[in-house]
Legacy VTK file of the C-alpha trace (Angstrom):
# vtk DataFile Version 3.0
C-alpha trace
ASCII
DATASET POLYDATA
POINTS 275 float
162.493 40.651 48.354
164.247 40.965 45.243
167.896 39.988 44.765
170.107 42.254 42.487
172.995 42.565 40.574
174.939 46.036 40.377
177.574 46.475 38.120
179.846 49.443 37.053
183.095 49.949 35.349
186.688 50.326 36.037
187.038 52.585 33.252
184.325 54.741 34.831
185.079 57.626 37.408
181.177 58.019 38.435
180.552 54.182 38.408
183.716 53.153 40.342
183.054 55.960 42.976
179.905 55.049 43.717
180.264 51.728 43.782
183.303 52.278 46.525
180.695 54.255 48.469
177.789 51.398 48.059
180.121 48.975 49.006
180.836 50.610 52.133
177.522 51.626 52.812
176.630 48.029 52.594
179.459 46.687 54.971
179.896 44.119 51.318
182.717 41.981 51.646
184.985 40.607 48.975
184.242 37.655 47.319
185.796 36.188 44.307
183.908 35.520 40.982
185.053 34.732 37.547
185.042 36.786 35.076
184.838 39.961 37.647
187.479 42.406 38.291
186.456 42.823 41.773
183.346 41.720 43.634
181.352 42.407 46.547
178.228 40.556 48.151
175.534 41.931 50.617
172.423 40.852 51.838
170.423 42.459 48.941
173.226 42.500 46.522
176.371 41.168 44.135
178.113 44.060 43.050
180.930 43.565 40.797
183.388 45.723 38.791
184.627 44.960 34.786
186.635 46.276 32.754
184.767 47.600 29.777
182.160 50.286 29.213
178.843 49.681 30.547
177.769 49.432 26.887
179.239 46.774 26.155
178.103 44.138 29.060
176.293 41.842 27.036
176.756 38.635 29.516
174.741 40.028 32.580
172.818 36.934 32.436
175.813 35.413 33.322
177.704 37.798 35.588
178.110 38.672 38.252
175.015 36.509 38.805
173.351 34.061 37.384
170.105 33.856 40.095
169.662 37.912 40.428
166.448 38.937 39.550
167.727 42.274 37.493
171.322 44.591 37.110
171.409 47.596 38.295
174.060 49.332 36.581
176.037 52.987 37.748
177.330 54.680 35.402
178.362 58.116 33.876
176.187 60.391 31.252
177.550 62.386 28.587
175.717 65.395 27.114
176.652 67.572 24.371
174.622 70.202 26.575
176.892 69.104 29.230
173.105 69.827 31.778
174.285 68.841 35.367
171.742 65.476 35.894
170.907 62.831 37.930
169.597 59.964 35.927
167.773 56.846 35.060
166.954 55.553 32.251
166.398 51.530 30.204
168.054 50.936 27.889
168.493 49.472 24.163
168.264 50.533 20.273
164.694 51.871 19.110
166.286 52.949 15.804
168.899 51.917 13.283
171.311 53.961 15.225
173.019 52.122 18.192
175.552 52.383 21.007
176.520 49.184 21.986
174.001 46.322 21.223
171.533 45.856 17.860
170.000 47.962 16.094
165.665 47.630 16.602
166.282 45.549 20.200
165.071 46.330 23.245
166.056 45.061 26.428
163.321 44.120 29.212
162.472 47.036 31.447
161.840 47.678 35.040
159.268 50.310 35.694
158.468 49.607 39.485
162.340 49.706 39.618
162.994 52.868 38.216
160.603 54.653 39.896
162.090 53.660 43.442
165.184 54.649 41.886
164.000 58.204 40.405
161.960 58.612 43.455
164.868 57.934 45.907
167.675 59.944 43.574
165.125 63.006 44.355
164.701 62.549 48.114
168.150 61.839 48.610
169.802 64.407 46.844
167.309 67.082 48.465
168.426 65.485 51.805
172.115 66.015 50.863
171.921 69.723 49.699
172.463 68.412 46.083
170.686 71.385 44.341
172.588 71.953 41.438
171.324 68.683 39.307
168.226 68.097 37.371
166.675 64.925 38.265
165.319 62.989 35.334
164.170 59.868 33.556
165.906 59.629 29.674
164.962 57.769 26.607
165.427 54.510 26.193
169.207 54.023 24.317
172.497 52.264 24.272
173.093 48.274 25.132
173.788 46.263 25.986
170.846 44.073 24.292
171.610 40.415 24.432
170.500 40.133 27.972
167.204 38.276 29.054
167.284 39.568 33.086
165.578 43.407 33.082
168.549 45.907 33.265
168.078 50.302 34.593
171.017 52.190 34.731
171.616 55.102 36.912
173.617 57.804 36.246
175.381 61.298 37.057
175.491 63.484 34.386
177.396 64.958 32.531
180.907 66.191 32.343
184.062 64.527 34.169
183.509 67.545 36.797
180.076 65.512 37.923
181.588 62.020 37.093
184.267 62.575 39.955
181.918 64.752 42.584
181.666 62.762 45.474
178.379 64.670 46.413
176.661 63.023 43.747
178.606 59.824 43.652
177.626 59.715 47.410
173.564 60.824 46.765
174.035 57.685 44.034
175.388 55.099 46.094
172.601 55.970 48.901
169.966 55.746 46.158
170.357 52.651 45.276
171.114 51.122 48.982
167.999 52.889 49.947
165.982 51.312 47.094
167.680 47.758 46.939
166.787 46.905 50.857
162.761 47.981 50.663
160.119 46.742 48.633
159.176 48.364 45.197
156.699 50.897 44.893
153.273 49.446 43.876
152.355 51.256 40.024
151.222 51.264 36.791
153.412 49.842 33.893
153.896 52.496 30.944
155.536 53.028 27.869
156.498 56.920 26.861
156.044 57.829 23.094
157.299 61.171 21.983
158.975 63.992 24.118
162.568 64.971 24.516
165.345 62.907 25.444
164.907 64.185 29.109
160.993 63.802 29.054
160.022 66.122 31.563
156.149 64.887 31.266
156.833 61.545 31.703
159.713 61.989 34.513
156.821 64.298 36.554
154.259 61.641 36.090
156.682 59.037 37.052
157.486 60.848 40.107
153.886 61.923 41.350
151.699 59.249 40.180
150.967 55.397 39.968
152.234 55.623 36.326
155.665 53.965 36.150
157.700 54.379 32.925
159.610 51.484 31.128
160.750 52.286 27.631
160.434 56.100 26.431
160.853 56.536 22.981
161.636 60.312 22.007
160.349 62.565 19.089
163.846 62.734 17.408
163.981 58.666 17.820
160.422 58.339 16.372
161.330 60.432 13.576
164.274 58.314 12.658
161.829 55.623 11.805
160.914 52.842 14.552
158.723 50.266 13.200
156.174 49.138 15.054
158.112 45.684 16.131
160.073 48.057 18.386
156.870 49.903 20.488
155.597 45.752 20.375
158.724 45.640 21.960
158.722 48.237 24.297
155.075 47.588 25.418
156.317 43.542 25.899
159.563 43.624 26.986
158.290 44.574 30.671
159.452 43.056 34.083
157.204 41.505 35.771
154.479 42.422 33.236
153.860 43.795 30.078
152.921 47.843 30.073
149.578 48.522 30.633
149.365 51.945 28.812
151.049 53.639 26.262
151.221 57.598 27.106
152.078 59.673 24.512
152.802 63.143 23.575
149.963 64.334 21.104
151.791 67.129 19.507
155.167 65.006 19.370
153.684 62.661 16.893
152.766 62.729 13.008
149.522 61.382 11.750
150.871 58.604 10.695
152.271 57.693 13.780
149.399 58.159 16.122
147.820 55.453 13.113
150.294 52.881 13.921
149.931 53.282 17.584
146.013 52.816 17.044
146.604 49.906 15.360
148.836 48.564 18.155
146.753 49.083 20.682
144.231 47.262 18.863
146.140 44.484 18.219
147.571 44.076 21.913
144.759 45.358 23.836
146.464 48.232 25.934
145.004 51.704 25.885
146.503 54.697 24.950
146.525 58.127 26.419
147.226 61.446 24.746
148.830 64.099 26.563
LINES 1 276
275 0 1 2 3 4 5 6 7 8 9 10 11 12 13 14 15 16 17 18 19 20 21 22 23 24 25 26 27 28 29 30 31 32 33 34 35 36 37 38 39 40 41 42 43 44 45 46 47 48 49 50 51 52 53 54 55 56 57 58 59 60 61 62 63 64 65 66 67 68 69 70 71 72 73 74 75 76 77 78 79 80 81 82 83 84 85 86 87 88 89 90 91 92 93 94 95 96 97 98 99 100 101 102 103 104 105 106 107 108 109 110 111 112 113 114 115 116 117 118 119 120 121 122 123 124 125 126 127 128 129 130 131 132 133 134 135 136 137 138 139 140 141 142 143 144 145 146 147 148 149 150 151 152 153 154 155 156 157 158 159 160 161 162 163 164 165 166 167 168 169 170 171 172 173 174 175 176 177 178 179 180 181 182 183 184 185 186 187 188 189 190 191 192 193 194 195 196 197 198 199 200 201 202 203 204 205 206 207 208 209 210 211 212 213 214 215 216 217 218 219 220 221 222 223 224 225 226 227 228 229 230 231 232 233 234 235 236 237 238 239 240 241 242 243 244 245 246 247 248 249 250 251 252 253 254 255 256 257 258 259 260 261 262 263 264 265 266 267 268 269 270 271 272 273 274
């Protein structure tokens, strides 16, 4: 069974709540580590607290834990549409733009665990009378980059009102105690290629079939120019394996984008399908 690392930060209301919650769902104990604010460990689990934004944890490779497998990491979400959501998403630059990280780097996804995690962030907050949040996959964006081991972040979107509900930091915490102590869901390695930046396409077919999504890359991002390094990238950088299929939004993409995605999938031998 895999071994995980879960990380949040101080200077985060929705992380640090959750984690408090996790850790006591867990029965964790304390356990010193260096470089960690403060540190739990559980059967299935390290889960350790820093002080910096989550964007800016470039040494997961290092801490909390060298030998875990992937980070998990709990976090906040900030929307100019301020939507109420419950979130998961992978995470690095597809464009020039960037939050934390380099520009044009990807790090390695996690379908199989992100769909647990979606799937289980659904169930959950169902079972908790958690109605009022929209439960989606996002785009890929934000760092940190530098890190080798896969990373998914979970979230609660997306005003300091959600941040601090303990309804949602509660459905969080259970999430991902729920998904770290049973095996991944078997499915189907994807990338997402056009869309929003809350894909509802690819977060139904994440949710209700064998596809599982690694990197989406929205319209707007696609439109700001990624080369096709980046979709090598995003089809590559893909824990255990590399995606299978690239899905795609017909009427999201230009002509001359659906050509370089042709040539890519000639080049790597995946298949593409057009939604």
């Amino acid at each position: 069974m895999a071994k995980f690392a879960i990380v949040y930060s101080l200077r985060d209301p929705a992380g640090l709540g959750s984690a408090k919650i996790l850790v006591d769902i867990l029965k964790a104990r304390s356990i010193d580590r260096p470089g960690t604010i403060e540190c739990f460990t559980s059967e299935h689990a390290i889960i350790a607290g820093f002080d910096l934004d989550v964007i800016d944890f470039e040494f997961l490779d290092e801490r909390p834990d060298p030998s875990a497998e992937a980070v998990i990491v709990l976090s906040r979400h900030s929307s100019e549409s301020k939507r109420k959501t419950l979130s998961v998403h992978h995470v690095g630059n597809p464009t020039m733009s960037s939050w934390g990280g380099e520009p044009y780097t990807l790090s390695f996804s996690y379908p199989a665990l992100s769909k647990s995690l979606l799937l289980n962030y659904r169930r959950i907050a169902l079972e908790e009378n958690l109605y009022d949040f929209d439960i989606t996959l996002e785009a890929t964006h934000h760092g940190p980059t530098r890190p080798v081991k896969p990373i998914v972040f979970i979230e609660i979107g997306s005003t300091e009102a959600e941040w601090r509900d303990e309804r949602a930091q509660r459905v969080l915490a259970l999430t991902v105690a729920e998904t770290i102590s049973k095996p991944l869901r078997e499915c189907k390695p994807a990338i997402g290629l056009g869309g929003t930046h809350y894909p509802e396409r690819f977060t139904r077919m994440h949710l209700e079939s064998d596809i599982c999504f690694g990197h989406i890359i929205a319209r707007y991002q696609l439109n700001q120019g990624v080369p096709g390094n980046v979709i090598k990238l995003a089809i590559t950088k893909s824990y255990p394996r590399k995606a299978e299929v690239i899905v795609a939004e017909k009427k999201s993409l230009k002509r001359e984008q659906r050509e370089l995605i042709e040539n890519i999938v000639a080049e790597l031998s995946i298949t593409v399908d057009y939604h």
